[in-house]
C-alpha positions in Angstrom: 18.3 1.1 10.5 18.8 4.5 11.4 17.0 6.0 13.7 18.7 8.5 15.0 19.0 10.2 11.9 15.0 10.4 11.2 14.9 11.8 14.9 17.3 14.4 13.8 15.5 14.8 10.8 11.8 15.1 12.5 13.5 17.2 15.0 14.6 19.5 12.8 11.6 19.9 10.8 9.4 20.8 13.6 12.4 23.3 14.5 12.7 21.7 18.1 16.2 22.7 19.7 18.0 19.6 21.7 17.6 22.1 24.6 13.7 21.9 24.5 13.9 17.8 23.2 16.3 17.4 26.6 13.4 19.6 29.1 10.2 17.2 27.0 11.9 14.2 27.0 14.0 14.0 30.9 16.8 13.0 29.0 20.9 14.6 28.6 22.0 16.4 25.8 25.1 14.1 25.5 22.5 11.2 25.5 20.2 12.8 22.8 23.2 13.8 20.5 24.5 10.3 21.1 21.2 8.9 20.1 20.9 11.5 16.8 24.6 10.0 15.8 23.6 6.5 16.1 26.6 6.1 18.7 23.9 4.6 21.3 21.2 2.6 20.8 18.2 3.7 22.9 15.8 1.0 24.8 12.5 0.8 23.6 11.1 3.1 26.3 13.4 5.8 25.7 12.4 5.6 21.9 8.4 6.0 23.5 9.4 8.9 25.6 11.1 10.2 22.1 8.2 9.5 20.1 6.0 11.2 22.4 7.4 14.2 22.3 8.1 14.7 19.1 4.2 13.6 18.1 5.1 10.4 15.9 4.3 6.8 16.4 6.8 5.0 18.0 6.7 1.9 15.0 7.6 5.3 12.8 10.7 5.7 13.9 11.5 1.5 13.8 10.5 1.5 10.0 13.3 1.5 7.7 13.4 3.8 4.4 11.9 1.1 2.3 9.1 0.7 4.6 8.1 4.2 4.3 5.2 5.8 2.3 5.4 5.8 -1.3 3.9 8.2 -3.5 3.2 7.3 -7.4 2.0 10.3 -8.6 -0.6 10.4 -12.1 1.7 11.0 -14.5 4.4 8.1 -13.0 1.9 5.3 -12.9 2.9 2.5 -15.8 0.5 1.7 -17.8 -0.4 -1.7 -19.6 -2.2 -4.0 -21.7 -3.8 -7.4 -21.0 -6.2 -9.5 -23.4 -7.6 -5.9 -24.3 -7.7 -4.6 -21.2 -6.9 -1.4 -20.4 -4.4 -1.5 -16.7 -3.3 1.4 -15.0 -1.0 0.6 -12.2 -1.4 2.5 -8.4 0.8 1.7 -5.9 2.0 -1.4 -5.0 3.7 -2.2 -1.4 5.2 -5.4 -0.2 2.4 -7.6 -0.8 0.0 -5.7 -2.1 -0.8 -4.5 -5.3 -3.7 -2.0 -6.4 -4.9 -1.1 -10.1 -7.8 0.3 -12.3 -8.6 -1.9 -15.0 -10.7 -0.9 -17.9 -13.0 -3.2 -19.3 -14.4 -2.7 -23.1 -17.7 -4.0 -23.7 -17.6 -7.9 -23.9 -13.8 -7.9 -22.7 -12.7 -10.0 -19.4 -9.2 -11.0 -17.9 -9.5 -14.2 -20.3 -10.1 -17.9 -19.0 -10.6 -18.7 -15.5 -7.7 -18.2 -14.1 -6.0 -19.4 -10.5 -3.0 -17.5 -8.4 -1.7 -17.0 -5.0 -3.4 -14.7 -2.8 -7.2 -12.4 -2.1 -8.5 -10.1 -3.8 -10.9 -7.4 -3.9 -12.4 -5.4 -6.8 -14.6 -2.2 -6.8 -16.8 -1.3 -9.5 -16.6 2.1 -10.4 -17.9 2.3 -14.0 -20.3 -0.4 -15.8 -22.0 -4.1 -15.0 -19.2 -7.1 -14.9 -19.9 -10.7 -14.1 -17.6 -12.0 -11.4 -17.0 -15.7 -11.4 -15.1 -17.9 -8.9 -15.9 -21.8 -8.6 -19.6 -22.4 -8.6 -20.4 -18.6 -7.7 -21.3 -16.2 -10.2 -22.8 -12.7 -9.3 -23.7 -9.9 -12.0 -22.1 -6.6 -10.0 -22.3 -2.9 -10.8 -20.6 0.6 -10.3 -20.7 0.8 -6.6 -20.7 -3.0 -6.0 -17.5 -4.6 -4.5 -16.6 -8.6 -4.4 -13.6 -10.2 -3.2 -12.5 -13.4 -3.4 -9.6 -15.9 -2.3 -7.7 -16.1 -5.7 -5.8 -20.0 -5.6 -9.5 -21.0 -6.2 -10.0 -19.8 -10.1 -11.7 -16.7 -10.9 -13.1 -14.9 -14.4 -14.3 -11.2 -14.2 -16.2 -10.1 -17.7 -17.7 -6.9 -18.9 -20.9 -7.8 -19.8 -22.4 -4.1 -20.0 -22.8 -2.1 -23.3 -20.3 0.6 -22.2 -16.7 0.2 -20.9 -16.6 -1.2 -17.0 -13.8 0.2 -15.1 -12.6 -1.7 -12.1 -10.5 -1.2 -8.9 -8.3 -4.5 -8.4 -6.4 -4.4 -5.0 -4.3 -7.7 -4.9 -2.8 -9.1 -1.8 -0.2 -12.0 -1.5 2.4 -13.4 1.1 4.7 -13.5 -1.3 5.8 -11.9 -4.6 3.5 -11.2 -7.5 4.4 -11.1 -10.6 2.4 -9.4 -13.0 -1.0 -11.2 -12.3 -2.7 -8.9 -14.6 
């Protein structure tokens, strides 16, 4: 982890000088440099003072690169096909994977199927019929379900014009491609 470099970093963009970091914070310029070189390792309330003053969470500063926010811009999302199902993939963190699925008329993600993990859809275009166990609700654009996914689940367009869907997908573990 290095946090003394994203100080540094967040320092710098705000155009804060060590000088007016050292009169905020209480603390030495030799300590502050140390810290920014990752030579020290400051206690946790010395990283709160830190934070403070430079306007950021403290967790912020404890995340490491990977952690960070990720941007998939339009034109970067992959794009795939499932049982004639149109998928655009969003972003997808750690656990949790997001998607806009397309739906043609009479289409759905195939037989009941079963997986790891919860789910929640939004219905942003068209009438599906969600499915899970004994449960069956007809749900339309503006409508949302979600669902714990080991117990098996069918969603179906069952509209005369295309149903598009937002899937967010959330396990404890890795994913693969569930859809």
């Amino acid at each position: 982890m290095d946090i003394g470099k994203k100080i540094r970093a967040i320092r710098n963009r705000k155009k804060i000088t060590i000088a007016q970091m050292c009169e905020g914070t209480g603390l030495s310029k030799g300590f502050i440099s140390n810290v920014e070189n990752n030579n020290t390792s400051p206690s946790i309330n010395t990283l709160s003072t830190i934070a403070d003053f430079l306007g950021v969470p403290l967790p912020y500063l404890l995340l490491d690169k990977k952690q960070h926010m990720r941007v998939v811009r339009k034109e970067e999302r992959r794009n795939s096909s499932y049982n004639n199902l149109n998928i655009e993939h969003l972003a997808s963190k750690g656990g949790l994977k997001t998607m806009i699925v397309e739906f043609p008329p009479g289409a759905s993600i195939g037989d009941p199927h079963s997986h790891e993990g919860e789910e929640s859809h939004l219905v942003l275009e068209g009438k599906v019929l969600a499915e899970q166990g004994e449960d069956s609700f007809i749900v339309e654009e503006g409508d949302s379900f979600s669902w714990n996914a080991s117990v098996p689940h069918y969603v179906k367009n069952i509209g005369d014009t295309k149903a598009v869907v937002f899937i967010s997908i959330f396990s404890d573990t890795e994913l693969k491609d569930v859809l």
